[in-house]
C-alpha positions in Angstrom: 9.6 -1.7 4.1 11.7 -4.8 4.1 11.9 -5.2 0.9 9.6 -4.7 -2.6 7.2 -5.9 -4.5 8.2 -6.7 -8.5 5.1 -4.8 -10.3 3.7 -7.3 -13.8 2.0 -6.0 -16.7 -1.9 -7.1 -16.6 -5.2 -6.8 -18.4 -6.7 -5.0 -15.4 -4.6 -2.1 -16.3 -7.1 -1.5 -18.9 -9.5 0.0 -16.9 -7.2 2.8 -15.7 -6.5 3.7 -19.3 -10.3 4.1 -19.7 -9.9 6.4 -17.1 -6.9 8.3 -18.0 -8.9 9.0 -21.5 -11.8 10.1 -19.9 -9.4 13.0 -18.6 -6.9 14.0 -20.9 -9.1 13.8 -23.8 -12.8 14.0 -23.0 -13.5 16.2 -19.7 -10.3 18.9 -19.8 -11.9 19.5 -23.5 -15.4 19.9 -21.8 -17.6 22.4 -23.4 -21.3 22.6 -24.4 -23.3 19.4 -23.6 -22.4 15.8 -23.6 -22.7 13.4 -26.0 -21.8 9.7 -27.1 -19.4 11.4 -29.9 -17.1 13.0 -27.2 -15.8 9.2 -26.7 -14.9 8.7 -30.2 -11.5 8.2 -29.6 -11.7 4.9 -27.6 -14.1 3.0 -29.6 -14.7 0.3 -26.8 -15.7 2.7 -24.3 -17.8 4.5 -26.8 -19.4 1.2 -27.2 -19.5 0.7 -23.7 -21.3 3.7 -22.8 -24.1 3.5 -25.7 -24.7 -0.2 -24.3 -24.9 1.4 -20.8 -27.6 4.0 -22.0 -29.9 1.3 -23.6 -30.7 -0.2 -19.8 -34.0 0.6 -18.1 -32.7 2.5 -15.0 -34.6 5.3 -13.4 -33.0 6.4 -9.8 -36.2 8.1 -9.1 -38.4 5.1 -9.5 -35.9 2.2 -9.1 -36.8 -0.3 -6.9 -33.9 -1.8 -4.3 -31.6 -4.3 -6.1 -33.3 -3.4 -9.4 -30.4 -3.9 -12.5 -29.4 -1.0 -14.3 -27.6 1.2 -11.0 -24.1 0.6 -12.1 -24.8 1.2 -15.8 -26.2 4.5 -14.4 -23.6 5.2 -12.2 -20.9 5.1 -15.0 -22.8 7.0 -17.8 -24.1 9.7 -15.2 -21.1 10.3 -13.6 -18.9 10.7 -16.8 -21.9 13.2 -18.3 -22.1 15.4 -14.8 -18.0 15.2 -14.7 -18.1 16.4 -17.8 -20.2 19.2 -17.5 -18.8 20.5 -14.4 -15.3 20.6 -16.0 -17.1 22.7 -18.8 -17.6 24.9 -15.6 -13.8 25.7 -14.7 -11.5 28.5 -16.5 -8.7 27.3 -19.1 -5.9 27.8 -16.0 -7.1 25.4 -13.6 -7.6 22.7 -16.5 -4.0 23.2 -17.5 -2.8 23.1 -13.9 -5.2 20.0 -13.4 -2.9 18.1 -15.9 0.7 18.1 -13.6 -1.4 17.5 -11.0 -3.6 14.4 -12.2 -0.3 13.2 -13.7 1.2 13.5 -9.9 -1.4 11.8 -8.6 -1.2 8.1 -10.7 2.9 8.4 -10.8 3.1 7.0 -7.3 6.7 6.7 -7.5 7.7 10.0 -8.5 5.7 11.5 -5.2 7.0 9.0 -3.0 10.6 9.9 -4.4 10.4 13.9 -4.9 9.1 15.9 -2.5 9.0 19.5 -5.0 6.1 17.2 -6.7 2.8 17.7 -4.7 -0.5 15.9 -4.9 -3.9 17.2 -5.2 -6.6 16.4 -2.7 -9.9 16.3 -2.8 -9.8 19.1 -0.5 -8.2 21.4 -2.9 -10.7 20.9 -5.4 -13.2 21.3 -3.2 -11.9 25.0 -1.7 -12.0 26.2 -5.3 -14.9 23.9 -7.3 -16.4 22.1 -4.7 -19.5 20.6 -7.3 -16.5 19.3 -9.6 -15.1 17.3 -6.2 -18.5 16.3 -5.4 -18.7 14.6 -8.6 -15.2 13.5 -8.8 -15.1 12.2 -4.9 -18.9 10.1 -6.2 -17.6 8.4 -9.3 -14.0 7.3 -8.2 -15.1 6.5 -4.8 -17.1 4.0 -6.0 -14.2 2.4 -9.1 -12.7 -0.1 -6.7 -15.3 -2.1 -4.1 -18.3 -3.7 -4.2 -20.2 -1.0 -6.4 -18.1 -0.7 -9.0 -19.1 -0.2 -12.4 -16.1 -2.2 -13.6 -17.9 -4.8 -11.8 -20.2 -5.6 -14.7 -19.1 -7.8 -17.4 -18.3 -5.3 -20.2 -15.5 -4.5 -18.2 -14.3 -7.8 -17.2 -16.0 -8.2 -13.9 -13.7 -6.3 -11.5 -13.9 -8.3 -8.2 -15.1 -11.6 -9.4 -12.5 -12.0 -12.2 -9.9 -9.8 -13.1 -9.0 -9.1 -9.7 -8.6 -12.4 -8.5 -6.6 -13.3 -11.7 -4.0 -10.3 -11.3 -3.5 -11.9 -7.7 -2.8 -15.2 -8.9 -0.4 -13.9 -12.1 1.0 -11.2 -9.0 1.9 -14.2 -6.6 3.4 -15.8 -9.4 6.0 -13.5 -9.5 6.1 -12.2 -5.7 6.0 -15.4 -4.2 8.0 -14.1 -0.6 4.5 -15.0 0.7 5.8 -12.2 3.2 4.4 -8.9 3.8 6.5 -6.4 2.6 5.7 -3.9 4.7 6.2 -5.4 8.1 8.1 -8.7 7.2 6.3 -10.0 10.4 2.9 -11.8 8.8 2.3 -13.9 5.6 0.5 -12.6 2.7 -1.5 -15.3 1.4 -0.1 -17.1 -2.2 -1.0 -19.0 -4.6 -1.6 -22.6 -2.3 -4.1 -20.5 -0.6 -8.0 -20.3 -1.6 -8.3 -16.7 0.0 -5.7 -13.4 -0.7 -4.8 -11.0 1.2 -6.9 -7.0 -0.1 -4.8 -4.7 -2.1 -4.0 -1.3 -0.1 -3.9 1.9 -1.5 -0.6 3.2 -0.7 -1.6 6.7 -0.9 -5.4 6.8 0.0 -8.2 6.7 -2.3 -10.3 9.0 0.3 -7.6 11.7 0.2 -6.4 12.1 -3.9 -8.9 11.7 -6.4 -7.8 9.6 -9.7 -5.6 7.0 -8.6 -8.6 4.7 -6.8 -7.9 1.9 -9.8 -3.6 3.0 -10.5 -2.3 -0.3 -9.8 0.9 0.9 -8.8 -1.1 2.5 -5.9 -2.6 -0.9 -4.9 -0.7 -3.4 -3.0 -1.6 -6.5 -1.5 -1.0 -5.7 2.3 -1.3 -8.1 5.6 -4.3 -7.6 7.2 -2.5 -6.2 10.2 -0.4 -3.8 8.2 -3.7 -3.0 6.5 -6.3 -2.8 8.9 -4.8 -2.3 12.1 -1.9 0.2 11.6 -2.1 2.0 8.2 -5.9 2.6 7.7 -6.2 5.9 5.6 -2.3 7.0 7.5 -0.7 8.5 4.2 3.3 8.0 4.0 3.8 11.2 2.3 2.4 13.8 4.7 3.8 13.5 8.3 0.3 14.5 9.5 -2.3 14.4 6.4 -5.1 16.1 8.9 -2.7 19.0 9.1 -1.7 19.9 5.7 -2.3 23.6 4.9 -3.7 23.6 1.0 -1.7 26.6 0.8 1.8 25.1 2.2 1.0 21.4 1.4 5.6 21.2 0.7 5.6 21.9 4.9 5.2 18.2 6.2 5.9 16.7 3.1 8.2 13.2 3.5 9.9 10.7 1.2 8.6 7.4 1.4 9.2 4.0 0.2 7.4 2.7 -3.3 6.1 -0.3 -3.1 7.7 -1.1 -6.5 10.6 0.4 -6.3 13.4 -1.6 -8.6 15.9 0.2 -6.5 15.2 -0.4 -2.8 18.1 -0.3 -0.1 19.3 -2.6 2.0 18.2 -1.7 5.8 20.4 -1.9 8.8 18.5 -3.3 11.9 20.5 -3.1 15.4 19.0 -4.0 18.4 20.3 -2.3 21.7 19.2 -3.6 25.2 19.2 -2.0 28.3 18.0 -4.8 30.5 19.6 -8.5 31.0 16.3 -9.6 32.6 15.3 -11.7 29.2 12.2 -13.5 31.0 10.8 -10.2 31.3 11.8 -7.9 29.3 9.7 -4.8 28.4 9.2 -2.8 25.2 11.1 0.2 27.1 14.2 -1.7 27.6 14.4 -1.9 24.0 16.5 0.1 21.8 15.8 -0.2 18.3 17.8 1.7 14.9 16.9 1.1 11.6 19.4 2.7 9.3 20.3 3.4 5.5 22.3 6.0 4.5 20.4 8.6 2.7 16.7 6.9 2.9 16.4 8.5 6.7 12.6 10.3 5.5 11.6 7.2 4.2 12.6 5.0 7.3 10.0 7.2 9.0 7.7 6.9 7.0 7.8 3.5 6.9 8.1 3.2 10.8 5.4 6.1 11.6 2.8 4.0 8.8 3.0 0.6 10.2 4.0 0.9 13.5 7.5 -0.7 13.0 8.9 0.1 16.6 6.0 -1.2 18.5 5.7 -4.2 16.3 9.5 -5.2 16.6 9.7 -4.5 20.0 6.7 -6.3 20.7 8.6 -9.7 19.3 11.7 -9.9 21.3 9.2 -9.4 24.7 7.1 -12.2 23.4 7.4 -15.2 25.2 6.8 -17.3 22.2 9.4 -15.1 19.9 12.0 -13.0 21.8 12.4 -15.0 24.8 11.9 -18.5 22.9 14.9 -17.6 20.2 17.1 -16.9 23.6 15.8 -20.3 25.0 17.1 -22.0 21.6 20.4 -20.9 21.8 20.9 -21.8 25.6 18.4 -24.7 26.0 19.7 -25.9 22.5 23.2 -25.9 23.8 22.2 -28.5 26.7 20.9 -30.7 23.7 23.6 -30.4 21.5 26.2 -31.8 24.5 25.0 -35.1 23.9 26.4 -35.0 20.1 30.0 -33.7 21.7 29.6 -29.7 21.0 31.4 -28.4 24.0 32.5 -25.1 23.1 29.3 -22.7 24.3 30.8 -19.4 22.2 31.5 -21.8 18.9 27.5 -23.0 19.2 26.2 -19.3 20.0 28.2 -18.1 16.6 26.6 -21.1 15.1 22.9 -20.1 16.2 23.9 -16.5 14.8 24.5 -17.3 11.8 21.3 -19.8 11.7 19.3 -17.4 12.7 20.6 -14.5 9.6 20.8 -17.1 6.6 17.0 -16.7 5.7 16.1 -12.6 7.0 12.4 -13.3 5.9 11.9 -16.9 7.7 11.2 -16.6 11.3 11.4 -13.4 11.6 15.6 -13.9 10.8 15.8 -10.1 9.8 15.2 -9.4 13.7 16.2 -12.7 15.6 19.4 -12.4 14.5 20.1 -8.7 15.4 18.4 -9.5 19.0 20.6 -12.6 19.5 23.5 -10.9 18.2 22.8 -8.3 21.5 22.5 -11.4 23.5 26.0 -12.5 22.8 27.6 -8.8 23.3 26.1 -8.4 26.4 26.8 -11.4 27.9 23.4 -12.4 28.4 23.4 -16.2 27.2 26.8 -16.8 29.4 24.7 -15.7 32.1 22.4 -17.9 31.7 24.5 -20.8 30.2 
């Protein structure tokens, strides 16, 4: 990615927390039957859940659109979770903690490939009722059905979301997809935003569905075009062999990464013919020294290549910045610049003073292969 998001502290993380206790202190010390008492230790979930067992919900009888399905949802699925990690032997619980630890620190498995995620395929070769479960409670957490939907949590969608987008923009205020540096994400001046993606998917590891350092507000092409469910830590997630998951393993960039490098971009073209110019005459190398996995990644996720190239053949990108440096130069005669080379260098340096405006990280770099092939003296 371009560059990287700056991550801020919000209420919303509240409801991962709820989570996280659920786990580490309620269902790894599953045994016997559940009850209200096994939430002791967070007081407002306790609270929460009692509440939620007062409502008049019966899935056998309920009617469509009756009240009382999310309130069902939540209690039911912490009491069957519960019971079916009352199920599992002593080993897997302790080998369950690394793992649901890998799972919500998003930057540690993007950044260390030794550390590997747990799928809901692996739990479901060795307990598959405990991923049925699982895979039915936190495939639900973030979407329209939510339980965190209803107002003792804050109202999910309606209000905290839309909060932690404003209080996000605040800070990240590019108004530039990270990801692609091609489209706008939608900021603060807008009355729509742009979905959060879940850098590594929500369908594939269980426990991370409401991590906000797995969610990301993404362009929509980014989003629904190129990455879908693509996960930028496996090479080929379809292929991963549960039992030799480190084989296509890959470093990737975090999304809030306080370290991220600066990328080289070089444009190399192997036609003159600018008017029509194909994707195939298009040499393209995106370089920084020692993130070579991650630049894959990155370019395998979101389709970098095919997007970039794409531009410079466009007639209203690619072949319109070459029109502005030789149709601009025919303009600029009649205030006295004279020297062609002097106003190219000039456009050049135009182009690379803002990388994210108008597309600068890439104009440059293609104009810049303009000049060194004598392309704009050709057509001058």
């Amino acid at each position: 990615m371009l560059f990287t998001y700056k991550y801020i502290k919000h209420d919303i993380e509240k409801l991962q927390e709820f989570l996280d206790f659920l786990f580490y202190d309620v269902w790894l010390f599953a045994d016997g039957e559940f009850d209200a008492e096994k939430l002791n230790g967070n007081p407002d979930l306790k609270q929460i859940y009692e509440d939620f067992g007062n409502v008049d919900y019966d899935p056998a009888t309920a009617k469509k659109g009756q009240k009382g399905k999310s309130e069902y949802l939540f209690n039911s699925s912490i009491e069957k979770i519960y019971a079916e990690f009352a199920k599992i032997d002593e080993a897997y619980k302790l080998e369950l903690i690394d793992l649901y630890h890998y799972n919500n620190h998003i930057e540690l498995l993007c950044s260390d490939k030794s550390k590997l995620p747990i799928s809901y395929a692996q739990i479901k070769a060795k307990y598959p009722s405990l991923e049925k479960a699982i895979n039915e409670f936190y495939s639900k957490l973030y979407g329209p059905e939510s339980p965190f939907n209803l107002d003792a949590f804050g109202q999910l969608t309606k209000k905290l979301i839309p909060d932690h987008y404003e209080a996000f923009m605040t800070d990240n205020n590019e108004e530039v997809c990270p990801f692609c540096g091609i489209l706008p994400i939608k900021g603060n001046n807008h009355s729509y935003r742009d979905a959060y993606d879940h850098y590594l998917p929500k369908g594939l590891y269980p426990f991370n569905s409401l991590n906000f350092k797995n969610l990301a507000p993404m362009c929509h092409e980014c989003n629904s075009t190129y990455k879908l469910t693509d996960d930028p830590i496996y090479e080929d997630y379809k292929k991963i062999d549960p039992l030799k998951k480190e084989d296509n393993r890959q470093l990737a960039f975090y999304p809030y990464s306080e370290n991220h490098p600066e990328l080289e971009i070089k444009v190399e073209l192997t036609s003159k013919d600018i008017k029509n110019l194909q994707p195939q005459d298009i040499n393209l190398e995106i370089k920084s020294e020692g993130n070579e996995e991650q630049i894959e990644s990155w370019k395998r996720v979101f389709g970098i290549e095919e997007r970039y190239k794409a531009l410079c053949c466009h007639k209203n990108e690619g072949l319109e910045w070459f029109n502005s440096v030789v149709d601009g130069f025919n303009n600029a005669k009649e205030m006295g610049v004279t020297d062609f080379s002097k106003w190219v260098e000039f456009k050049l340096k135009e182009a690379g003073t803002n990388k994210l405006s108008n597309y600068g990280f890439l104009k440059a770099q293609f104009l810049t292969e303009c000049r060194d092939k004598g392309i704009f003296n050709a057509n001058a």
